[in-house]
Each structure stands twice: as C-alpha cells, then as structure tokens.
C-alpha positions as CSV (number, residue, x, y, z in Angstrom):
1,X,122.5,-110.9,-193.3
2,X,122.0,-109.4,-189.9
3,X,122.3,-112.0,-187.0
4,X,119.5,-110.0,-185.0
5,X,117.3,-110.3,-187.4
6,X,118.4,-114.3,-188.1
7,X,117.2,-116.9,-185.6
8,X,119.0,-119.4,-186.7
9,X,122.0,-117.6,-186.2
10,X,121.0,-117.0,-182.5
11,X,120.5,-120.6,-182.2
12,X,124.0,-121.7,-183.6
13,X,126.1,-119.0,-181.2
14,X,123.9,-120.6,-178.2
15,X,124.9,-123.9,-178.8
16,X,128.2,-123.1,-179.7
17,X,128.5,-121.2,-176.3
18,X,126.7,-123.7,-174.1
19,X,129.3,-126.1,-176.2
20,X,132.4,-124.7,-175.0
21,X,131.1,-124.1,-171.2
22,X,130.3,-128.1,-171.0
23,X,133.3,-128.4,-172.9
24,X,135.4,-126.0,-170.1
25,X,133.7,-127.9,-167.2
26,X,134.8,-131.6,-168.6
27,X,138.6,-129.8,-168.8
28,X,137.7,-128.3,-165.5
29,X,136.6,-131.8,-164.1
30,X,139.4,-133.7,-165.5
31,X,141.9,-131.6,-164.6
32,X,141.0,-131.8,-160.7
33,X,140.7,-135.6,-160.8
34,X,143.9,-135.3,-162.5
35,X,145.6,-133.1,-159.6
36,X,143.7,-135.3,-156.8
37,X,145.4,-139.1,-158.8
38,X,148.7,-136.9,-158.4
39,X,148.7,-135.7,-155.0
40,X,147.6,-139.1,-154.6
41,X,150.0,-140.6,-156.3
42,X,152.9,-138.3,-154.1
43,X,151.0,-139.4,-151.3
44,X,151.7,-142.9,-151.4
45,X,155.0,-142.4,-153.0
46,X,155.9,-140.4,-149.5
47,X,154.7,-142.8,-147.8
48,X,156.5,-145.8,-149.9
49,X,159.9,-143.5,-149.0
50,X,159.2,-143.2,-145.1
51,X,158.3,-146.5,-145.0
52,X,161.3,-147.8,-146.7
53,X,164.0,-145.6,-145.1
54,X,162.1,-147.0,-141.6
55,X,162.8,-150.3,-142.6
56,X,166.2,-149.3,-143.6
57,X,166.7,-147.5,-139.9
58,X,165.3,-150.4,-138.4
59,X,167.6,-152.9,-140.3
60,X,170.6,-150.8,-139.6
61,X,169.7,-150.7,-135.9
62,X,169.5,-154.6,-135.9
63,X,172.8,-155.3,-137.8
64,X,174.8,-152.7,-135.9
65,X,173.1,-154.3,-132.3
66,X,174.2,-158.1,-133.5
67,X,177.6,-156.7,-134.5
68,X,178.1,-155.3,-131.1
69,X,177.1,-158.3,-129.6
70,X,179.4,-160.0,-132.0
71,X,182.3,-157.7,-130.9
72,X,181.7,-158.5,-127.3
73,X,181.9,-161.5,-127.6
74,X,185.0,-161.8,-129.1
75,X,186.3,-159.1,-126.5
76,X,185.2,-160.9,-123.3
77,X,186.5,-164.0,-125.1
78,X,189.9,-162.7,-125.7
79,X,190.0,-161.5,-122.0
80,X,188.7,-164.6,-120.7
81,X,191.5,-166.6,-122.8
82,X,194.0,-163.8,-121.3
83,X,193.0,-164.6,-117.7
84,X,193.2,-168.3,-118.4
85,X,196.3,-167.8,-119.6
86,X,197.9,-165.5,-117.0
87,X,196.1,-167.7,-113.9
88,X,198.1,-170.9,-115.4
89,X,201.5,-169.1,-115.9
90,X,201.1,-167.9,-112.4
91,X,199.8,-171.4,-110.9
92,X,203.1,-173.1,-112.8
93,X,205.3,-170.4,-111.7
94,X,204.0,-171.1,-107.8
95,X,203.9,-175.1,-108.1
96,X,207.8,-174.6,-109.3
97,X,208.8,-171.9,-106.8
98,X,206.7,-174.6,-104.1
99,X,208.8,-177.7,-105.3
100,X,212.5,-175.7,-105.5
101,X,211.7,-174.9,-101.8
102,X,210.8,-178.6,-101.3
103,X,214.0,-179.8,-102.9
104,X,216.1,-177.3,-101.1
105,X,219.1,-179.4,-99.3
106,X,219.5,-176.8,-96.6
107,X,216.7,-177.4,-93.6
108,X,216.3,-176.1,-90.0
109,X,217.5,-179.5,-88.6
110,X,221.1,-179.1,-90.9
111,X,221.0,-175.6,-89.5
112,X,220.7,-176.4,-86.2
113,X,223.5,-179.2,-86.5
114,X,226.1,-177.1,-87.9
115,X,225.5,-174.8,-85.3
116,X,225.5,-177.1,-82.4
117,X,228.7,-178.9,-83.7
118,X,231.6,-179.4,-81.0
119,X,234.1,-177.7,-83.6
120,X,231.5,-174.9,-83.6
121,X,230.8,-175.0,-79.9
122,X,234.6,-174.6,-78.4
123,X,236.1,-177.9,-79.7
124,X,239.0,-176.5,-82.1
125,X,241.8,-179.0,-81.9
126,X,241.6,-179.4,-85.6
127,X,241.9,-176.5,-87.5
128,X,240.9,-178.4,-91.4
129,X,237.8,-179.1,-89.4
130,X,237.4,-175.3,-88.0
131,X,237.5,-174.1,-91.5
132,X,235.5,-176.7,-93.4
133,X,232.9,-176.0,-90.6
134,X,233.0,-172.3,-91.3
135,X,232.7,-172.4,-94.7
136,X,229.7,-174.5,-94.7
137,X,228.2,-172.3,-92.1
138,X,229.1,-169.2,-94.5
139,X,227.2,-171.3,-97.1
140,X,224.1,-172.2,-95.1
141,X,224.2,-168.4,-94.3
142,X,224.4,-167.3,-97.9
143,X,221.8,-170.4,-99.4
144,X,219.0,-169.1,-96.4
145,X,219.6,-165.1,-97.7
146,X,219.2,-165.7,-101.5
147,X,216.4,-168.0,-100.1
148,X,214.8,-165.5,-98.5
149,X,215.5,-162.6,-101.2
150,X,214.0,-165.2,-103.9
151,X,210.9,-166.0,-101.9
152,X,210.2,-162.1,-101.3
153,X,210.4,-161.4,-105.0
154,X,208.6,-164.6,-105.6
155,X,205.9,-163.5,-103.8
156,X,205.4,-159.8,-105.0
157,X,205.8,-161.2,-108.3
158,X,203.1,-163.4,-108.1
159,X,200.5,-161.4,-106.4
160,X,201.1,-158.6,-109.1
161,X,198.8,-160.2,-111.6
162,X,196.0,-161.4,-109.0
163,X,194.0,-158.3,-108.6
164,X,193.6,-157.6,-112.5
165,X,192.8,-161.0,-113.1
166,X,189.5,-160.8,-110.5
167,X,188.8,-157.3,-111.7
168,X,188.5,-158.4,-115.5
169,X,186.2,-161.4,-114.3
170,X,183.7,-159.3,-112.1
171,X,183.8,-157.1,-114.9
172,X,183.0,-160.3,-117.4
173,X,180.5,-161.8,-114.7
174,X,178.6,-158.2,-114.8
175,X,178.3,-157.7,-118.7
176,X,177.2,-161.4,-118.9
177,X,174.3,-161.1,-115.7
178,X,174.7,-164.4,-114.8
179,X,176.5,-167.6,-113.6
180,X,179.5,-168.5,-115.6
181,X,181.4,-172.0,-114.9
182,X,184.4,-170.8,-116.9
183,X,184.2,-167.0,-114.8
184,X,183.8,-168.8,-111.8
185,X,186.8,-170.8,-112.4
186,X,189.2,-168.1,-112.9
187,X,187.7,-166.3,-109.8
188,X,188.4,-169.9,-108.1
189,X,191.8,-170.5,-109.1
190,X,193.0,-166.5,-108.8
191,X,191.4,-166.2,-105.0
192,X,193.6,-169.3,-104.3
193,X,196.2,-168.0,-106.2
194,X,196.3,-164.7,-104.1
195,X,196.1,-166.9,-101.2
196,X,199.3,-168.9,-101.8
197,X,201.2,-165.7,-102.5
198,X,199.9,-164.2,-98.9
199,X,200.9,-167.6,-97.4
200,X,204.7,-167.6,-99.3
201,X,205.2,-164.1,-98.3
202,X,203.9,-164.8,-94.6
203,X,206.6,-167.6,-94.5
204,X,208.9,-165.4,-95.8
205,X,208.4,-162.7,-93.0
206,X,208.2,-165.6,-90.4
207,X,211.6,-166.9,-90.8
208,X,213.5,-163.7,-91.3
209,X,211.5,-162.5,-87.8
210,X,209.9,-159.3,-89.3
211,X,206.1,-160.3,-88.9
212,X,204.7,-157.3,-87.5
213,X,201.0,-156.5,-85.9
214,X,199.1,-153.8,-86.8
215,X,196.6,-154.4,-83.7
216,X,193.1,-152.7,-83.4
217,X,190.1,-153.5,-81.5
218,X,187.7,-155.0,-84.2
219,X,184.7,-157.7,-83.9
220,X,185.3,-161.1,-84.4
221,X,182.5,-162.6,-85.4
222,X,181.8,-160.0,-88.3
223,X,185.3,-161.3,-89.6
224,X,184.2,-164.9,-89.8
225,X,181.2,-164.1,-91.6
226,X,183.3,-161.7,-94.3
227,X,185.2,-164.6,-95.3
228,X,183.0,-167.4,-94.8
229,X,180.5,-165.6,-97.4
230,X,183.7,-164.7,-99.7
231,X,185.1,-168.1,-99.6
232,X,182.2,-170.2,-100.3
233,X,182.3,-170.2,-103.8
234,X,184.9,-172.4,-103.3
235,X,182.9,-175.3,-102.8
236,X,181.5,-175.4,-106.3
237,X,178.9,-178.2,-107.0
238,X,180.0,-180.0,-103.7
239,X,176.6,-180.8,-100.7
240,X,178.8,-179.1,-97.9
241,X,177.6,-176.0,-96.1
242,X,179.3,-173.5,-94.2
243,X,177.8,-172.9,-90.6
244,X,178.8,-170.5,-88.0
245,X,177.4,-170.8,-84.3
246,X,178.5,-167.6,-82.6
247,X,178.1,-167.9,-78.9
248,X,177.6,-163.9,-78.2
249,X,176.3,-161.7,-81.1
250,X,179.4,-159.8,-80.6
251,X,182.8,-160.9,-80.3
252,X,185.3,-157.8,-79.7
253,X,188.9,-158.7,-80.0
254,X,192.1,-156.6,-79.8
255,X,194.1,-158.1,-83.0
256,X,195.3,-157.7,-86.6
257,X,192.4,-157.9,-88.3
258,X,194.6,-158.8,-92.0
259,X,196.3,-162.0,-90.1
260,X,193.9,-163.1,-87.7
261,X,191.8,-163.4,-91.7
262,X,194.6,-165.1,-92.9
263,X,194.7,-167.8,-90.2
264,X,190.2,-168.1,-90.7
265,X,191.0,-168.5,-94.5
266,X,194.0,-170.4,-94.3
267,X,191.7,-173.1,-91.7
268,X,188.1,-172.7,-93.7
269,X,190.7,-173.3,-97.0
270,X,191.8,-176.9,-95.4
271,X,188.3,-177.6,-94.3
272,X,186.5,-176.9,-97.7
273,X,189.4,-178.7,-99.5
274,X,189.2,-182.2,-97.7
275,X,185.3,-182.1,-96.8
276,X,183.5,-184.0,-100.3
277,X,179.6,-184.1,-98.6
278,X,178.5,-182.5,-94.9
279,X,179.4,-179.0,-93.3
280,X,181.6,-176.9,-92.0
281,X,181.0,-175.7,-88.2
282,X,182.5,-172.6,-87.6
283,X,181.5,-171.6,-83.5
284,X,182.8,-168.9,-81.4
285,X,182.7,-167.9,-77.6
286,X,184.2,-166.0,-74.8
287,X,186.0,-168.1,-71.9
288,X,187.9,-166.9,-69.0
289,X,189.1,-163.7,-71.1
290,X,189.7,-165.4,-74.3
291,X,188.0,-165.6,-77.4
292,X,187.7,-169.0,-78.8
293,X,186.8,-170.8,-82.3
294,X,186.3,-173.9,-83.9
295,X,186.6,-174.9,-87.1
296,X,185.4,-178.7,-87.3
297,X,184.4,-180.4,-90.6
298,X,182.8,-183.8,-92.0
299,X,186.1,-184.3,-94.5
300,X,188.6,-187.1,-94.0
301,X,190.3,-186.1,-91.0
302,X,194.1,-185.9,-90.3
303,X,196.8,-188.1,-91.6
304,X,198.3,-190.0,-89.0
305,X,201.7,-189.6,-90.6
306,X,200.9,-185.8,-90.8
307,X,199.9,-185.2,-87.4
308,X,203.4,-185.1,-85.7
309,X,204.3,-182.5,-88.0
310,X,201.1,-181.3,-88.6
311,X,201.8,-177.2,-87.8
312,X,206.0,-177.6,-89.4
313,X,206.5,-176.0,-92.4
314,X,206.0,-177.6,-95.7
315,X,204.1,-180.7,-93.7
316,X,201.3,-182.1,-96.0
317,X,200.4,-185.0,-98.2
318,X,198.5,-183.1,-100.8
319,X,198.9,-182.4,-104.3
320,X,197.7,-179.0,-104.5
321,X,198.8,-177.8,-101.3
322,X,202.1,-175.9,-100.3
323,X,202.3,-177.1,-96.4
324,X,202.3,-173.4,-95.2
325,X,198.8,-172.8,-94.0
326,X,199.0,-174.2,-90.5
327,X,202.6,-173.3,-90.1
328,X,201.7,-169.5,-90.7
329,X,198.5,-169.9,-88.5
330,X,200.6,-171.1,-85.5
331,X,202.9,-168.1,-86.0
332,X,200.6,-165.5,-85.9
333,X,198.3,-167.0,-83.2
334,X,201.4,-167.0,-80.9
335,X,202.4,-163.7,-81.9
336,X,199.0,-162.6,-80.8
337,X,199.9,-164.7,-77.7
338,X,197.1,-167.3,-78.0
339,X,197.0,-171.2,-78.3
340,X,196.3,-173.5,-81.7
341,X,195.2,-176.9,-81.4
342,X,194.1,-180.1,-83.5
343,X,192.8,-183.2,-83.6
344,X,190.5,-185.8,-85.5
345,X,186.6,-185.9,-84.5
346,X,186.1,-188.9,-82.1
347,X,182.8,-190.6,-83.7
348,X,181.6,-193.6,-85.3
349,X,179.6,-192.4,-87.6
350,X,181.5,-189.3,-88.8
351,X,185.1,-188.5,-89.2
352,X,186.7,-185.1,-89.6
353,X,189.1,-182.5,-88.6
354,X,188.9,-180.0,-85.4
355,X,191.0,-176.7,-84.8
356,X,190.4,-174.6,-82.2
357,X,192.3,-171.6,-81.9
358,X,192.4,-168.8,-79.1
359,X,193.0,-165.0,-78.9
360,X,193.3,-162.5,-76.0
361,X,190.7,-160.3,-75.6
C-alpha cells in the first residue's frame, strides 16, 4: 500500500520526524548544559589551583622571612658573644699589663739614685762597690729596655682588636635600628679600651723621648665639640650633661690636632668618670696670645693624697684607672709649650675638679 495514497502513514512519518527533532534538541540542550557544568567545573578547579599555590607562595614567603630573621639572630648573637668575649680578653690582658708595671721594682726615684751615687759620681776608692754599682746600673738599663719593648708590643697588640670590635657593633646597632644596652656596652668598654692603648703607648713614647708633633693650624673649638659629642655615650643613664661655653666662635690654634684630642679625652674621661649627677663645663677663650680651656665638673673633686702627685705617672686611687691620663696630658701640653693646671672648686654648695690648660696660638 502506497504511503501517498495512505494518511495514516503520513501521519506516523510526521510524528516520528517531529519526534526525533525534539528528541535532537533535548540531546542538543543537554549537551550544552553539560559543556557549560564542565567549563564550570574547570573554572573553579583553576581557580581552587591558583588559589592554593598563592597560599602555598605566600606560606613559603612567610617561613623563609621568619627563618632569616631566625638566622640573624643567631648571627648577630654569635658576633655579639664574639665581641664580648674579645673586649674581656683585651680588658684582662690591659688590667695585667697595668698591675706588672705597678709592681715593677725599678722606678725613676731608684734610677735617679744609682745614678747620683758617690761611687758613680767620682768616688771609686772601692772597687767591689764600683762593680756592684755597675752591674745594677747595667740591670736598671736592661729592666727599662725590655720595659719599654714590652709596653710597645703591649700596646699595638692591644689596639689590634679595637677597631673590629666597634665596626661589628655599628654594624649590629644598624641591622637592629635601635638602642641596644648590650651594643652600647661593647661600644663603651672598646672606646675605653682604645683609649688605654693610646694612653700606654703615649707613655711609652714619653719616656723613651720620641713623642713627635705633627703641627697644623686647625680650630679648636670644632675639636672640643668632635669629642664631646663622641664621648657622651659614656655617661650612660647618669643626670650629667656636657656643656661647652666657647668664648669666640672660632678658636684657631697651631697644634697636633691627634694629641691635643688625646689630652680633651683624656680630661672629659676623668670628669665623666668621677661626676655621678650635674655637668661638665667645657669653656674656651683667647688671652694675651694663648688659647685657654677649662674643664670643671660637679664630681667629687681631687684626693688630697693624690694631689701632690696628681700629674706623675701611675698617680690615682681608682680601680679602673691606669694613672696615665694626666701624666700624658702634661707631656704633650709642654711639648706644645703651654701650661696645665688643677685644683678643687672652692664652694659650699658644690664640689668638683678644675683643669685649665693653655696652648700657643
């Protein structure tokens, strides 16, 4: 039977048709909701993975920044302890080298004697005598050259470690960006340390009479401030203050600048060591040709017993001190062919210490 000529036929490849195109656009439909949950899916799984390996970075980031900190820690501990260490084996070492000279038996006065003796002098009646005198002379002679040998190696010795030791705490001080107690310590202790070994070595050069000058023309007053501002960290948690009262804005001098420091440092050292609560009055002036400056502080003044022998070598009562300071800053003032004085602050209600040096302009 003909399907042309059948409409029932018709009818069943209609539906049939219109069947399978609903049927295709359901597939069709399906399948893109299909595709749009997957891209979807990948989507969120892409952004699951970036956000993941983020955290990962960020995580990383912070453990490698804590272990760093960790590290430097250790390191600028390790250095600090090093400095400790080296700032106390050089102290000892000083403190011993300081109490061998102490307990040395041969002194300027036994000097002086054995040369001075009659036998020595043109008295040679007994001849035991001559030759016991010339060997302890030949003795004397030998004990004051390996004095003076040790003292110079002493010395260099000493002041070989200093300028590591303050260049490993500025560099400590500057990675931390702030104060330090411990840091400010070692800076303390290796500044005085330095200082002592100047002040051995000056000795040193004193008694063996090769202290030179290296003279320039240089301002005075500009000096005072350098080491006034250096030095004050000395003074730690202490109510003293460091004042300077220049007379002149200017103060030109014709000097060396290096020991004409060493005699401000050596005096500002004294005064900040034995001043507890007040200042420090540092003034300056020109009279009659001469350049003049006080030192004066609120400490406890001089020691009556000290005072004889107050610019002798070796002449203090303190613990911490070597007894060379004034000695050296009488040496090179006269060199410079000026004047040194001291004496205690006549006043009831404060007591204290004055030297006043002066310096050819």
């Amino acid at each position: 039977m003909s399907t042309n000529s059948n409409p029932s036929a018709k009818r069943l490849i209609s539906q049939q048709v219109a069947m399978i195109r609903r049927t295709r656009a359901r597939m069709e439909k399906v399948k893109q909701v299909a595709l749009a949950v997957q891209d979807e899916t990948i989507r969120r799984r892409d952004a699951t993975h970036a956000e993941i390996s983020e955290n990962h970075r960020i995580t990383v980031a912070r453990v490698r920044g804590r272990h760093e900190v960790v590290r430097r820690s250790i390191r600028q501990a390790a250095v600090s302890r090093d400095v400790h260490l080296r700032v106390s084996r050089s102290l000892e070492s000083l403190e011993e080298f300081v109490r061998v000279l102490r307990g040395s038996n041969v002194t300027d006065q036994k000097l002086r004697e054995a040369i001075h003796d009659p036998v020595v002098s043109g008295s040679f009646r007994d001849r035991e005598r001559r030759a016991s005198v010339s060997e302890l002379l030949q003795s004397v002679q030998k004990q004051l050259i390996q004095q003076y040998e040790f003292i110079n190696i002493a010395a260099h010795e000493l002041r070989t470690p200093i300028m590591p030791i303050l260049m490993n705490a500025e560099i400590l001080q500057s990675s931390l960006g702030g104060k330090s107690k411990e840091l400010d310590a070692i800076v303390r202790n290796a500044m005085r340390l330095q200082q002592l070994a100047e002040n051995v070595l000056s000795a040193a050069k004193i008694d063996s009479g090769s202290l030179t000058l290296n003279k320039e023309r240089f301002d005075l007053n500009f000096l005072i401030q350098q080491i006034a501002e250096d030095m004050g960290h000395e003074i730690g948690d202490r109510d003293v203050r460091i004042v300077i009262v220049p007379q002149t804005e200017e103060l030109f001098v014709y000097a060396d600048n290096n020991r004409i420091g060493q005699v401000i440092s050596n005096l500002l050292d004294n005064s900040i060591k034995f001043t507890t609560q007040g200042q420090i009055l540092i003034t300056t002036e020109m009279v009659e040709g001469k350049a003049v400056v006080t030192v004066q502080d609120d400490g406890s003044g001089i020691d009556s017993d000290i005072f004889p022998l107050l610019f002798s070598k070796f002449a203090t009562k303190s613990s911490g001190g070597t007894g060379l300071g004034l000695f050296i800053c009488k040496r090179i003032i006269e060199a410079h062919g000026g004047t040194i004085t001291a004496q205690n602050r006549q006043m009831a209600v404060r007591t204290g210490a004055v030297f006043t040096f002066t310096l050819p302009s």
